[in-house]
N, C-alpha and C positions, 0 to 999 in steps of 0.2 A: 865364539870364544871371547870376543872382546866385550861383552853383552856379561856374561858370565864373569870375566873378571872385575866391570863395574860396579857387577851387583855384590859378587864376595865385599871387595874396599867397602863399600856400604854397612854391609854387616859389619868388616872389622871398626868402622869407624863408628857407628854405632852403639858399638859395644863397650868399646873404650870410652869413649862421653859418657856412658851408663853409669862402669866403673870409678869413673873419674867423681864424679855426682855423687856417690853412695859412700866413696871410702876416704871421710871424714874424719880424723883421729882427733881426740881431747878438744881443745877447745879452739887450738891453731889450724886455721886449715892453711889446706896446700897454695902455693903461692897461683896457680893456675886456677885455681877454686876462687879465691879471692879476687881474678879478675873476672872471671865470668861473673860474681855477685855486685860488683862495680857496675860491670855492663848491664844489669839488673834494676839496679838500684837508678840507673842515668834514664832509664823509661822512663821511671816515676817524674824525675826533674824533668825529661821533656815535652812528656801532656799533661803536664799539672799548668804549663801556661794557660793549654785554651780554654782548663776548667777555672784558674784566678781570672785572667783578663779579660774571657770572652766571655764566659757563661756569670760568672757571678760578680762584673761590675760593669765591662763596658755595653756590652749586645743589648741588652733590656730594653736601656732608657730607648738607645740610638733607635734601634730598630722599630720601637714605637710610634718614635720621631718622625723617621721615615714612611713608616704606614699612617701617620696621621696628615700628612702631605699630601698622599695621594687617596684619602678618604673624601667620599661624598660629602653633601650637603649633609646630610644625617651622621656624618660619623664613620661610615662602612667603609672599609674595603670588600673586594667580590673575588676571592681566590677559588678557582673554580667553578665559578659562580655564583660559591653560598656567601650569602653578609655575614659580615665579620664587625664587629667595635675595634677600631681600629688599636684601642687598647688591650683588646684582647687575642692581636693578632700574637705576638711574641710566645707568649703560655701555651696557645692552643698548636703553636708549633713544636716547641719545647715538648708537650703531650705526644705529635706525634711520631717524632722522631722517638720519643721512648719506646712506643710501641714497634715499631718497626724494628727497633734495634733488637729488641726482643726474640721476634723470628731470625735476622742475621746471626748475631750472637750465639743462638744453640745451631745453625746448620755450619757456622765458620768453625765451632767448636768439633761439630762431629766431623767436619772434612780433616780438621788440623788432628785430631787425634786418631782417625782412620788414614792418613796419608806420611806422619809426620813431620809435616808442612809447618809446624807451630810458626819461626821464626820467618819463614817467608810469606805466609798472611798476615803475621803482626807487622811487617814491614810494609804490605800493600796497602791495610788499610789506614798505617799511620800516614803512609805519607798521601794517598788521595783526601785522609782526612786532615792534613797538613794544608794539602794546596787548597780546599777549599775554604781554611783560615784565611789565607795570603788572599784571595779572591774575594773575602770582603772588602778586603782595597778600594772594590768597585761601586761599595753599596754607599750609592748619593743617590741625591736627588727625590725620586718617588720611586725607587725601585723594590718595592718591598717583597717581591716577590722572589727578586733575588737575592736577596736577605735570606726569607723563607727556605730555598732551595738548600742554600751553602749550611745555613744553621741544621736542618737536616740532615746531610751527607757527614758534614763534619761531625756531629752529635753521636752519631751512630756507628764511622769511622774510630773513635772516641774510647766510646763503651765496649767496641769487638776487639780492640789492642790491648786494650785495660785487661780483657778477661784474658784472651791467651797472652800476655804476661803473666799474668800470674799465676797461671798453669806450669809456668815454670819451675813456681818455688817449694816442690816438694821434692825437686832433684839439686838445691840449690845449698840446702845445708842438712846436717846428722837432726834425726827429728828433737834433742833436747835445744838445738841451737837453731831451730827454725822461726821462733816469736823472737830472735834479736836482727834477724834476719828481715822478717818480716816489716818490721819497724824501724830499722836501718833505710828502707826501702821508702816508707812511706814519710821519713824526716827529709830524705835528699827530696821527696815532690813537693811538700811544704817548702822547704828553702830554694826549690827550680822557682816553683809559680810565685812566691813570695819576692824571688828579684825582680823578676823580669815586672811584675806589679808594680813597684817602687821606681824603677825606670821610667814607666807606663805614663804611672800617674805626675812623674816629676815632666815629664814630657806635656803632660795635656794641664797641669796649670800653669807650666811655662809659656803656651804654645802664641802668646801673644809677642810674648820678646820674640819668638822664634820667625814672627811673620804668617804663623799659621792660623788659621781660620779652628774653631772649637770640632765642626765636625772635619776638619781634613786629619785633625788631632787625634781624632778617635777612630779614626778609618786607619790612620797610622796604628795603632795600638795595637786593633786588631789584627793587622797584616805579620805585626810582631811579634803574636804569638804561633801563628803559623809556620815561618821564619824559624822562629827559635823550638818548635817542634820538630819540623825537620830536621834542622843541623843536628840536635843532641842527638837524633832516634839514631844516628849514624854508629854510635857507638855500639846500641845494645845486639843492631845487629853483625856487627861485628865481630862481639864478644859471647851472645849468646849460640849456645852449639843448637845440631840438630837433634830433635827429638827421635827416636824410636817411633814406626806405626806400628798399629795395632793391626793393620792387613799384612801380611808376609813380604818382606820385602820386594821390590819389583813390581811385586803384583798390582799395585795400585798404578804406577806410571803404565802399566801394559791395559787396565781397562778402558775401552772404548769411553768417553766422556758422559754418554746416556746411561748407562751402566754403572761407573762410578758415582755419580750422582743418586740414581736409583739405590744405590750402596750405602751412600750417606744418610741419604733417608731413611732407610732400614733400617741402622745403626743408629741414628737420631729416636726413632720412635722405639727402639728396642733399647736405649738408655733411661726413657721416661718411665717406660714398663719396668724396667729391674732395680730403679730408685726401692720402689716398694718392697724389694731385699733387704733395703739399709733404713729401718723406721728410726732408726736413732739421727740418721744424719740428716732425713728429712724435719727429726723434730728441732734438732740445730737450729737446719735450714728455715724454717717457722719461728724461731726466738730470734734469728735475725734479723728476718721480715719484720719483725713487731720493733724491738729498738731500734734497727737502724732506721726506720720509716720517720720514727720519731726526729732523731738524729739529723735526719735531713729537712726534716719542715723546720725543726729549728733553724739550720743555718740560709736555709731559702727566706724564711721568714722576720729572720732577725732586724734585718735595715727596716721593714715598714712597721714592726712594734717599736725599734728606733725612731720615726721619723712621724708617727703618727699616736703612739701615748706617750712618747717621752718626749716630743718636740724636741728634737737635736736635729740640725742642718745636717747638708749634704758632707761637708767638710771631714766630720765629727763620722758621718758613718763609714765612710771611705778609711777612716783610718783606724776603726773599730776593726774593721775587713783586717786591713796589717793587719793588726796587731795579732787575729786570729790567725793568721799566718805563720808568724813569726813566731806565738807560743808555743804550737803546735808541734814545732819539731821537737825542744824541747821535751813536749808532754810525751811525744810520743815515741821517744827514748827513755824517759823516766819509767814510762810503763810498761814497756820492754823490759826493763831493768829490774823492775816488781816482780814480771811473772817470771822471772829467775829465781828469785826465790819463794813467791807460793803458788807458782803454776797460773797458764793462761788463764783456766774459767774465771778460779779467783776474783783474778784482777780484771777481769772483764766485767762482772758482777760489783766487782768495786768500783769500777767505772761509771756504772749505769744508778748505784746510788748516788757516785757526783755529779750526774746529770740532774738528777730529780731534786738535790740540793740546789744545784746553778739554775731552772726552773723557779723553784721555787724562790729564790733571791729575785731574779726579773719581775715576778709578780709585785714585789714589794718595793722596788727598787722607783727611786722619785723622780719626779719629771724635771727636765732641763738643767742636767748634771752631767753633762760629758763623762766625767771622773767613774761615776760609778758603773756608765754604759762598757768603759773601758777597762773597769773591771769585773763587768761580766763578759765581755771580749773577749779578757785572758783567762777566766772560769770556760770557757766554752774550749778555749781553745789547749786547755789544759787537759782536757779529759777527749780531746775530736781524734786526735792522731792515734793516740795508744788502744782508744776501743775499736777503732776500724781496724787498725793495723793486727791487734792480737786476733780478732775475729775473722780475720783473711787464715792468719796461721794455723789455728785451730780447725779453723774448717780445710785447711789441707793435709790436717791426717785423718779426715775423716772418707778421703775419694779413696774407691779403689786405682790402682796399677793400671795405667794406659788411659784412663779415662779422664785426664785432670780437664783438658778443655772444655771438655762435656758439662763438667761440673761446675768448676769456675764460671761457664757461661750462664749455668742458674742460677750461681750464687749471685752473678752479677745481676740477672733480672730479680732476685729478693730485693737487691741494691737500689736498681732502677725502674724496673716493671713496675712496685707497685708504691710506688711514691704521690703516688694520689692519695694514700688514706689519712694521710697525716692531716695534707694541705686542706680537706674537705672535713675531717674532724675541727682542724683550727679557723673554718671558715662558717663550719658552724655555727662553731659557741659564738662568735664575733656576731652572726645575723641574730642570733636570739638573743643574747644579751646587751652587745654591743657595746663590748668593754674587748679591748685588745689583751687587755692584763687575765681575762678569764681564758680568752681563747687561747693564750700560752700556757696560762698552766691546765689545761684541759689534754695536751700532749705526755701528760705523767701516767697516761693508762697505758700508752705506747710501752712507757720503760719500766711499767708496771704487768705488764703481761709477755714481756720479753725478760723479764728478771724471773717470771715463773716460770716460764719455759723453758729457759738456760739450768734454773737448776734440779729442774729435771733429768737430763739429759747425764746419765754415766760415760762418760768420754771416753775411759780406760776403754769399759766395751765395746763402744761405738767403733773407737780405732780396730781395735781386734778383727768385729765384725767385717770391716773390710777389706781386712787381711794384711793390715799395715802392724808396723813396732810402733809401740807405744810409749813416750818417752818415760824418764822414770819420775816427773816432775808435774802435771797437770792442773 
């Protein structure tokens, strides 16, 4: 009896979050609404640190540092025991931890959306992907290994929070108020990671008054983003409710553990299969792949076309990073604000010409000008926030009902799976030419076959198709 009256509160509690989620009026929501999209929005602010401070300014250099320490006479490290260029050890990690996250990603998706689990796997693996931030603390000496291990875990930890977050946000607001939403979301992670950077970095060019050593500096940094991932993630789970399963209530907590699993994977490989239902939102999901790939070799790319056709110091590119930080919230509230009034695709396609204009400035753009490096900083970061951010929204009325982590989790591998093609188109044109200036603008076919793609795609019906409302504004 007592079994049965759990499982009923379940349901009733279930239903009411449901409710709660769906019945949006005009443009005010409910005051209870508004804190669940706070507790939303504070995800973003709390792994946006270890993507500012770990992945795109301090881990690189250091960890290189450190593998080149404990490299042979030749250069090598032996991870494994295959040689490695000890310069090449960071990337080739960074690579695998993408791939791996890739299978995570879709199996934590199909558990979270077959269990209703959302909220307490984004908590497990934010915070084991937390602690192994703070666990760089460790990484002196020649340990590059355990470098290697944590950037891994963490990495991957990273990418599986990100996706089921955002499988949240199509119970989070009424579908016409979902791109302000969306973009609300990704302005609080630009201004998270964007502080705790500016802290960071006041911390490691202070670190000599402080008495501290350059690398105790940057082991500090890094521990602080892990730190301040944890603390924040406190809130969203807090505030974020539970999700609805897709298996009958109960029924999941009562299967034997080999069983459930075996279940997952059924349902996993019976989502890959039924994609080919929704050919409009795979073709989305293919226009995204192409520009965002772009999108991302530019911003991975951008310091060493800084630092090596434009001759700008380290100083200069560090604050280039700011500044990208900093516009971005900005941008990516202005373009929120746009597809208000002419709908996301729109302004998503407007975006993607401002890309291929800010491109095309870098190419032209003179050497040993700070000034003008910083103002394409702020061209980057003027268009970075608003086309990620409407492109999350968008593609959340394209998932069907119960499926959102499923999908979120692919969207996420279009995001990160395959962000090799960029790096290998722009490392192309560099070996054949050997002009940094060609090899960036050789990334215009990215936003040039993602701007074909996108306008392709009938959205109205896409939506329809998967049996969602379609707002009246697209």
């Amino acid at each position: 009896m007592a079994h049965r009256i759990g499982v009923l509160r379940d349901v009733l509690i279930e239903r009411g979050v449901r409710l709660l989620l769906t019945s949006v009026r005009g443009t005010a929501a409910p005051a209870d609404l508004r804190r669940v999209q706070r507790g939303w929005y504070l995800n973003d602010w709390a792994n946006a640190a270890f993507s500012a401070t770990v992945l795109t300014v301090f881990l690189g250099p250091y960890l290189t540092d450190v593998a080149t320490r404990a490299a042979d006479a030749h250069g090598d490290v032996h991870p494994l025991g295959i040689p490695v260029r000890a310069g090449s050890f960071f990337p080739y990690t960074v690579s695998a931890s993408v791939l791996l996250s890739v299978v995570v990603m879709l199996l934590a998706g199909a558990t979270a959306d077959r269990t209703g689990r959302h909220r307490t796997l984004l908590g497990a693996f934010a915070y084991v992907g937390a602690a192994a931030t703070v666990g760089m603390f460790f990484l002196d000496g020649d340990r590059y290994l355990l470098g290697g291990a944590l950037l891994v875990v963490a990495n991957i930890c990273y990418a599986v929070s990100a996706a089921l977050a955002n499988s949240f946000l199509p119970g989070l607001a009424a579908p016409a108020e979902r791109d302000a939403v969306s973009s609300k979301g990704w302005a609080f992670g630009y201004a998270g990671g964007g502080l705790l950077l500016v802290l960071n970095l006041a911390l490691f060019l202070g670190h000599g008054a402080l008495g501290l050593s350059s690398g105790t500096a940057v082991r500090l940094c890094l521990a602080s983003a892990g730190l301040w991932w944890a603390g924040f993630t406190v809130f969203p789970m807090r505030r974020l409710p539970r999700r609805p399963a897709t298996a009958p209530v109960g029924q999941a907590d009562e299967q034997p553990l080999d069983e459930h699993a075996g279940g997952t994977l059924r349902e996993l490989a019976g989502t890959l299969r039924g994609m080919r239902r929704f050919p409009l939102t795979l073709l989305f999901l293919a226009a995204f792949l192409c520009y965002n790939d772009g999108i991302q070799t530019v911003i991975s790319q951008a310091s060493l076309f800084g630092s090596e056709e434009l001759h700008l110091g380290q100083t200069t590119l560090i604050a280039g990073v700011l500044l990208v930080q900093i516009v971005a919230i900005g941008g990516a509230l202005l373009l929120g604000r746009i597809a208000r009034r002419y709908g996301a695709k729109r302004t998503i396609l407007g975006s993607l010409v401002a890309w291929v204009v800010t491109l095309a400035f870098g190419y032209v753009m003179p050497a040993n000008q700070p000034v003008w490096f910083y103002t394409l900083a702020a061209a980057i970061g003027l268009v970075l926030g608003g086309s990620q951010a409407l492109s999350r929204s968008l593609f959340s009325h394209l998932i069907p009902a119960g499926r959102e982590a499923e999908y979120f989790s692919l969207y996420k591998i279009s995001d990160r799976g395959t962000s090799w093609m960029g790096p290998l188109v722009f490392g192309l044109a560099f070996q054949i030419t050997g002009s940094y200036r060609v090899a960036i603008i050789s990334l215009l076919i990215f936003f040039a076959i993602g701007f074909a793609l996108l306008v392709r795609v009938p959205v109205r019906r896409a939506i329809e198709a998967v049996g969602n409302q379609a707002p009246d504004l697209l």
